[in-house]
C-alpha positions as CSV (number, residue, x, y, z in Angstrom):
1,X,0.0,0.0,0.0
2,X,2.5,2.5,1.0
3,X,4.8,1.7,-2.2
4,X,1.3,2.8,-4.4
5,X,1.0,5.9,-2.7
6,X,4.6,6.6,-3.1
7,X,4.2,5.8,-6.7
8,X,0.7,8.4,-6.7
9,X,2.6,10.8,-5.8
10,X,5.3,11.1,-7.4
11,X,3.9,10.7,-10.4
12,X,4.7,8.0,-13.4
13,X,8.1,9.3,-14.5
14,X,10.1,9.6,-11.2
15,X,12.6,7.0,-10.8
16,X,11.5,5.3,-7.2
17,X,14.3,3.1,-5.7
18,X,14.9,0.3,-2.7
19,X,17.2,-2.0,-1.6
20,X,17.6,-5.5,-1.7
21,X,20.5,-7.8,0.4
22,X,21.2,-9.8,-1.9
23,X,19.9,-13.5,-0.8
24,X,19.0,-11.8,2.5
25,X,16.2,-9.5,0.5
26,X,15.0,-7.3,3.0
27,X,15.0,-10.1,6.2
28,X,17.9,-10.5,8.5
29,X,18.1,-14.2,7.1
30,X,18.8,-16.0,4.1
31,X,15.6,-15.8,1.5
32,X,14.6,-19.3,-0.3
33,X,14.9,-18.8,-4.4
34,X,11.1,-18.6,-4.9
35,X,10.5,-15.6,-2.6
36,X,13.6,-13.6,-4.1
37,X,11.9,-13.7,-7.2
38,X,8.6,-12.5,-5.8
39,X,9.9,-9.8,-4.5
40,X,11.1,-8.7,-7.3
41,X,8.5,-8.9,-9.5
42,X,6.1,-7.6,-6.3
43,X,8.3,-4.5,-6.1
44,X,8.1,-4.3,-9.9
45,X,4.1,-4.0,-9.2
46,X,4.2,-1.8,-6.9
47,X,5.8,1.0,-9.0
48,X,9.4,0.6,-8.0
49,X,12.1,1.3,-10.8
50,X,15.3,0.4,-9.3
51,X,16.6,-2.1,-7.5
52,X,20.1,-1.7,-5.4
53,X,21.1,-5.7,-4.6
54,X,24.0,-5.6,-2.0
55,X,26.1,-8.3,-0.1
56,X,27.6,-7.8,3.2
57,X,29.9,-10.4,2.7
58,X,31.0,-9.5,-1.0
59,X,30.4,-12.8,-1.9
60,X,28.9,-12.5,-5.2
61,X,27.4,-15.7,-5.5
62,X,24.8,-14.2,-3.3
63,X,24.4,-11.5,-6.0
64,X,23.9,-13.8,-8.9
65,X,20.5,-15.0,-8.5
66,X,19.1,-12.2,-6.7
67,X,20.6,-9.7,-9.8
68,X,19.3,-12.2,-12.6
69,X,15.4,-11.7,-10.6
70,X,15.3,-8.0,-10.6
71,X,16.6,-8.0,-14.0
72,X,14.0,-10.5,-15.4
73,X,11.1,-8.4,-13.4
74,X,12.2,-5.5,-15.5
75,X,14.0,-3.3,-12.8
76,X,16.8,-1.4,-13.1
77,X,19.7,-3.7,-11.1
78,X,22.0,-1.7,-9.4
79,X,24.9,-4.0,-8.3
80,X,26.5,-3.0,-5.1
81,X,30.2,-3.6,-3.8
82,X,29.5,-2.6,0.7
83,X,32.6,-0.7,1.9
84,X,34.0,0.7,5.3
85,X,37.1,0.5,7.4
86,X,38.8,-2.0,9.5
87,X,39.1,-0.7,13.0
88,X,42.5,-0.1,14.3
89,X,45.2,-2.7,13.9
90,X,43.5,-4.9,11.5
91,X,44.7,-5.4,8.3
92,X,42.8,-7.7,5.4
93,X,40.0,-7.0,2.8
94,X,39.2,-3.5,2.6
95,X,41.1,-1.9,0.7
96,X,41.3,-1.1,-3.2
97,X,42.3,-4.3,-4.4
98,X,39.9,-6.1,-2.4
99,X,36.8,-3.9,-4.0
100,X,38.6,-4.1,-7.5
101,X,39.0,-8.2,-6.9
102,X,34.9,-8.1,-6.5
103,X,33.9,-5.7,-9.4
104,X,36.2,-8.6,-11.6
105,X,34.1,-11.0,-9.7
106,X,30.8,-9.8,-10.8
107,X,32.0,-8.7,-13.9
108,X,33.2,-12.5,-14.3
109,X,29.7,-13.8,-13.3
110,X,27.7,-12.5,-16.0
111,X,24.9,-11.5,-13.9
112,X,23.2,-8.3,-15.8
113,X,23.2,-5.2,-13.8
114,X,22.6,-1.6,-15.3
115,X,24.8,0.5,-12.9
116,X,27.2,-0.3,-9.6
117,X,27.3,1.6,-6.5
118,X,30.0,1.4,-3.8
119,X,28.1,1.7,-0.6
120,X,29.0,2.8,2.8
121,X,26.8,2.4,5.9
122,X,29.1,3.4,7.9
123,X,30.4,6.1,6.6
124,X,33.8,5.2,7.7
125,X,35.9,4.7,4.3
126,X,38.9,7.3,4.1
127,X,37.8,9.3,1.6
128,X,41.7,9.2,-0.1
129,X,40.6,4.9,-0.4
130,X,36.9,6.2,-2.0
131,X,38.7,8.4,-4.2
132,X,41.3,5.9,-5.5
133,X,38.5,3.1,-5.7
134,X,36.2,4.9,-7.5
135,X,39.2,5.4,-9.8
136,X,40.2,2.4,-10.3
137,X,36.3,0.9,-10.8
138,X,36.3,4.3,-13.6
139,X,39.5,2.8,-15.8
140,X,37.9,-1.0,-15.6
141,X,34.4,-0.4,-16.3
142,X,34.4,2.9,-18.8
143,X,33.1,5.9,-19.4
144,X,30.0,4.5,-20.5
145,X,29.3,2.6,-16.7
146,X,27.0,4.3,-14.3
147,X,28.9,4.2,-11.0
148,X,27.3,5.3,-7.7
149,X,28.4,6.5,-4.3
150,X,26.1,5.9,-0.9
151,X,27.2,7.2,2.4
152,X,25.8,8.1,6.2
153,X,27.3,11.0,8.0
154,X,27.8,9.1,11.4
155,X,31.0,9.8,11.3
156,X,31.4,13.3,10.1
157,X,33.3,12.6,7.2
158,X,30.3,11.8,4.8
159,X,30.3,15.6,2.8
160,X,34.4,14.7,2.0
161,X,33.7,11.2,0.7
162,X,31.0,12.9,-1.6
163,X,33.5,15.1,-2.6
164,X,36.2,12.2,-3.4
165,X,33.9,10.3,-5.1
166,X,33.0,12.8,-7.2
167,X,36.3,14.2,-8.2
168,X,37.4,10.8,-8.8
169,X,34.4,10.3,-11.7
170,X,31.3,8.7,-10.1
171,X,27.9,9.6,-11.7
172,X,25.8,10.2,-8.6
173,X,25.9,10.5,-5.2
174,X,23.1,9.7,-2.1
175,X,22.1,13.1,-0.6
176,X,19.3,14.0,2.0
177,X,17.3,17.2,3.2
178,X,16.7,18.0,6.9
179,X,16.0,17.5,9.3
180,X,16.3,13.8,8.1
181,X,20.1,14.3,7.4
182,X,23.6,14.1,8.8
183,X,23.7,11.7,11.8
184,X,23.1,8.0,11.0
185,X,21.5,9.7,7.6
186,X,22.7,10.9,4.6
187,X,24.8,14.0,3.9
188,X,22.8,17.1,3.7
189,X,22.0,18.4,0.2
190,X,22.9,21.7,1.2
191,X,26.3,20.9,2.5
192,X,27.6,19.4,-0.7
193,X,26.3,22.1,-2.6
194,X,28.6,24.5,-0.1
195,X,31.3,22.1,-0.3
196,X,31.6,21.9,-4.2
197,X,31.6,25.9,-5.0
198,X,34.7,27.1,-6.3
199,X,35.2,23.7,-8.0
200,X,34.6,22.2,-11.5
201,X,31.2,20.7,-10.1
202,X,28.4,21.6,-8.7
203,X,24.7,20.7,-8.2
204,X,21.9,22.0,-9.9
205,X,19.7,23.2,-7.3
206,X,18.2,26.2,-6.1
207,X,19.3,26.5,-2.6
208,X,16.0,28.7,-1.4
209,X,13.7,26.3,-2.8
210,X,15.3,23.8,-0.4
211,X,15.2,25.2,2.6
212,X,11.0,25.9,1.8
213,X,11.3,21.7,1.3
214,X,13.1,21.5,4.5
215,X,10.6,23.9,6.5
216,X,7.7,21.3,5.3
217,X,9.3,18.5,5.7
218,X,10.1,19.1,9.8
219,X,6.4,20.0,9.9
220,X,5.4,16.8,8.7
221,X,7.7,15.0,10.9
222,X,6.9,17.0,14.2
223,X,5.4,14.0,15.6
224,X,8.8,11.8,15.2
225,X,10.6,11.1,18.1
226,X,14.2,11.8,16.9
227,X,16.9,10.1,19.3
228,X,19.6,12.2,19.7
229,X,22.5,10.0,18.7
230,X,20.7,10.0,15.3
231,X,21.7,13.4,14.5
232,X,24.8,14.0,16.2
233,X,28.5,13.1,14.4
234,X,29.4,9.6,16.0
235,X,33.2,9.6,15.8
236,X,34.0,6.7,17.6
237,X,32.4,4.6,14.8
238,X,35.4,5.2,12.8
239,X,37.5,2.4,15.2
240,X,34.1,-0.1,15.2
241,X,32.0,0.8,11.8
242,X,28.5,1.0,12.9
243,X,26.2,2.0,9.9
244,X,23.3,4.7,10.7
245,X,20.8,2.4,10.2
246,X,21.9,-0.2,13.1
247,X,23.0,2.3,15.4
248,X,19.9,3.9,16.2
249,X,17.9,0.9,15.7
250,X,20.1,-0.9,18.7
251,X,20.2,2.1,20.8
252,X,16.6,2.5,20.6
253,X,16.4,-1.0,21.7
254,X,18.9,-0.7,24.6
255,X,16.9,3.0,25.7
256,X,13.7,0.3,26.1
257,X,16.1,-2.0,28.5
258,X,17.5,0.2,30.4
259,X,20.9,-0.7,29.1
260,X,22.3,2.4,26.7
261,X,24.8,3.1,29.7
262,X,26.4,0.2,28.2
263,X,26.5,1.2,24.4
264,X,30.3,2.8,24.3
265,X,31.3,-0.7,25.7
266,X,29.4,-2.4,23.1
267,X,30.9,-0.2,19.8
268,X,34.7,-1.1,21.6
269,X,33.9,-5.0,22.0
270,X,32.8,-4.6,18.0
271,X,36.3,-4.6,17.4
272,X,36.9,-7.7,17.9
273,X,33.9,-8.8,16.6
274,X,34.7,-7.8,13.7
275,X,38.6,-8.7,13.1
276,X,37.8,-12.4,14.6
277,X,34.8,-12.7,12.3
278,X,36.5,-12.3,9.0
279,X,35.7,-8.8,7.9
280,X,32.1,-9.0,6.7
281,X,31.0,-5.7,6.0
282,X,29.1,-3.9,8.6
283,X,25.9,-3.6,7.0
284,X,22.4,-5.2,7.6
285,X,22.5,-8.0,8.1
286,X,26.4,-8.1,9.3
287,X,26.1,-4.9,11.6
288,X,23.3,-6.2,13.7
289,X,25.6,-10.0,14.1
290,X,28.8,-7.6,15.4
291,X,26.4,-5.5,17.6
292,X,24.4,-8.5,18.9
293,X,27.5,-10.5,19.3
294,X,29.2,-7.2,21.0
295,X,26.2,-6.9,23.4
296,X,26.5,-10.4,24.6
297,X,30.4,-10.2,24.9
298,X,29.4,-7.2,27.3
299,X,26.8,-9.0,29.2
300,X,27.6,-12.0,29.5
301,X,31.4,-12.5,29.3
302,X,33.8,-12.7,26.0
303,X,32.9,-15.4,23.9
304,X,30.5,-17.1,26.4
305,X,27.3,-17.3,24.0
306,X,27.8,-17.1,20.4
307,X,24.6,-15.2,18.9
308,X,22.6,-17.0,16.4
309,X,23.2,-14.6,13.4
310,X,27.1,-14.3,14.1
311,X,27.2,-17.7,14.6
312,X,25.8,-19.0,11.3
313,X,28.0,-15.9,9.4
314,X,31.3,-17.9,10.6
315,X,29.9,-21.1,10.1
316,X,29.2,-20.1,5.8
317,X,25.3,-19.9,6.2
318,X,25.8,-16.7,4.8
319,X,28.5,-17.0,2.0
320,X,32.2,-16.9,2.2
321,X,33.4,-14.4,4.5
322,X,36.5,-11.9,3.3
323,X,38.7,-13.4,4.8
324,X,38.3,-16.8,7.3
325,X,36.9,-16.4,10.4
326,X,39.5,-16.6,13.9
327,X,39.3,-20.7,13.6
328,X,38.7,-20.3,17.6
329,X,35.2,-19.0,17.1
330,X,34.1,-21.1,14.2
331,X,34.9,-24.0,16.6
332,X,33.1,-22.1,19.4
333,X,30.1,-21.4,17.2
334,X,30.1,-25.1,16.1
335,X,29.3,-26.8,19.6
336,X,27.7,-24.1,20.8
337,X,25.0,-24.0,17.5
338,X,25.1,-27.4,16.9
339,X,26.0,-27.0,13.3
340,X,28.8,-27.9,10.8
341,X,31.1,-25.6,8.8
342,X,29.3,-25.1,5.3
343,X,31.1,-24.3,2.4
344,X,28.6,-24.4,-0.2
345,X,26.4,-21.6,-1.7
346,X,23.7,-20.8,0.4
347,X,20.7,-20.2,-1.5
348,X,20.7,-23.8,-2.3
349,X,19.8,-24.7,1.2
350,X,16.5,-23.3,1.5
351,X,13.1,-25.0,0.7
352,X,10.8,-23.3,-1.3
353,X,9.2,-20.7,0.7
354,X,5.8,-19.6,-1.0
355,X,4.1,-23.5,-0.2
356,X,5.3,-22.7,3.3
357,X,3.4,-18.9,3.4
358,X,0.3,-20.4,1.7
359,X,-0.4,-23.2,3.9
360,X,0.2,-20.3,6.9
361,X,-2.1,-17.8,4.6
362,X,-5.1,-21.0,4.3
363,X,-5.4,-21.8,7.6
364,X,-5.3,-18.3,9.3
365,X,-8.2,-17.8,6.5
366,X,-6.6,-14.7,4.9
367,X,-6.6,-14.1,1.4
368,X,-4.1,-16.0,-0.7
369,X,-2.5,-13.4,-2.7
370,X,1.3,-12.7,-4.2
371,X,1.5,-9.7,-1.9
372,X,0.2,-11.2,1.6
């Protein structure tokens, strides 16, 4: 319902875009085959035009499929490689040649995709290692290749990535208006347009137009609760990535337990969360493993539960991580899970998933349909 009234108002020529995780869809979890081509072909429907299909893992075999369904539904497949920095002290994936190795990769596959974005949650990258990938993605793919940059200002440094990806020749960048940007949002429309005067870009917008938007905009949202760590610059994120997304949607959490005294403990144990869980990018699903995984090491001792989605990431049940997990913790997530080491793709796992729904649908007499 709400993607129709999206598509109502904006009328029938605006491009309207979401986001798909790759196998994962929009679920926390691994998506059988038959659902990831529903949703497709549901969003499709529904009046969406684009598609942006990411991996936290950069393991493109969990692109493959999910590409070739928003493709055959008609969409516009925008292929994503997920980005951020390793906290201090760690060194593997992440880096130029690591992003470069998985634009060959999907390149390599043959899956059909219409542009690629490099996306940070986190908003952590260096902007010098945006600039140079972008670069280097420009020389491989060609002038002709739409290439896309997506950021959060959590970190502060979300305006100067903008600016690095830009000067280093990407096509378009992710911007927001207020008072929905900067924070664990977007960088603000306005800012960039600051940032780029006096250079050989700039953005065709008419500044007082904008802020009339923005003034409408807050009205409309005056009954949002806003917490404050969504619109304040987040610097420690830059030693434990945590994208915008996550962070306020675990603090909100831990504000309802009484626990957010604890949430500076949790973003420090997320280093090591992170370097012993084989460099997954932090990014849904990924972000909310290190932060549940984090919480628990804070809670209830290092290493004493392994958390179900963590668990399964460095046992395979999500793809290949980066790099292999700390053997210690596969072992630990083993016994403690009860389940092997896979190696094999996961999408072939699943059962189908729309017999499963309809039997559910039948016999809590609602309507069968493609949507329900």
């Amino acid at each position: 319902d709400m993607m129709d009234r999206f598509r109502e108002a904006a009328g029938p020529k605006t491009s309207l875009q979401t986001l798909a995780r790759g196998i994962n869809l929009v679920a926390l979890s691994a998506q059988p085959k038959d659902m990831i081509d529903l949703h497709a072909k549901m969003f499709k429907k529904h009046g969406i035009t684009h598609i942006r299909n990411f991996d936290a893992l950069n393991d493109v075999r969990n692109l493959i499929y999910s590409g070739q369904c928003i493709s055959n539904a008609g969409l516009h497949h925008q292929v994503a490689v997920t980005m951020m920095e390793l906290p201090p002290g760690c060194t593997g994936a992440h880096d130029v040649a690591f992003y470069m190795k998985t634009v060959r990769e999907i390149l390599d596959s043959g899956l059909p995709f219409d542009s690629l974005c490099f996306k940070d949650a986190s908003g952590t990258s260096n902007p010098r290692k945006v600039y140079e990938t972008i670069k280097a993605a420009r020389k491989l793919l060609g002038d002709e290749a739409v290439i896309w940059w997506h950021t959060h200002e959590t970190a502060g440094v979300g305006v100067t990535q903008c600016q690095a990806a830009i000067e280093a020749g990407c096509d378009g960048v992710d911007l927001a208006r207020a008072p929905l940007s900067g924070g664990t949002c977007q960088p603000d429309i306005l800012s960039l347009w600051h940032t780029l005067k006096g250079s050989d870009y700039n953005l065709d917008i008419d500044a007082i137009k904008i802020l009339e938007a923005n003034r409408i905009f807050k009205e409309c949202l005056q009954d949002y609760f806003f917490p404050p760590e969504a619109k304040q610059v987040s610097s420690e994120v830059l030693l434990s990535p945590m994208p915008g997304g996550a962070l306020t949607s675990n603090t909100m959490m831990m504000r309802d337990s009484g626990t957010l005294d604890l949430y500076p403990q949790v973003i420090e144990a997320m280093t090591e969360c992170i370097e012993r869980g084989g460099f997954a990018t932090s990014v849904t699903p990924v972000s909310q493993f290190y932060f549940q995984q984090a919480f628990s090491n804070v809670t209830q001792g290092r290493w004493e539960k392994i958390t179900d989605g963590y668990g399964k990431m460095v046992l395979g049940y999500f793809g290949r991580t980066p790099v292999k997990p700390d053997p210690e913790i596969v072992a630990l997530a083993e016994k403690q899970l009860g389940q092997p080491v896979f190696e094999g793709d996961p999408v072939e796992l699943l059962e189908p998933g729309i017999p499963r729904a309809k039997k559910i649908l039948e016999e809590e007499g609602l309507p069968v349909t493609d949507e329900n």
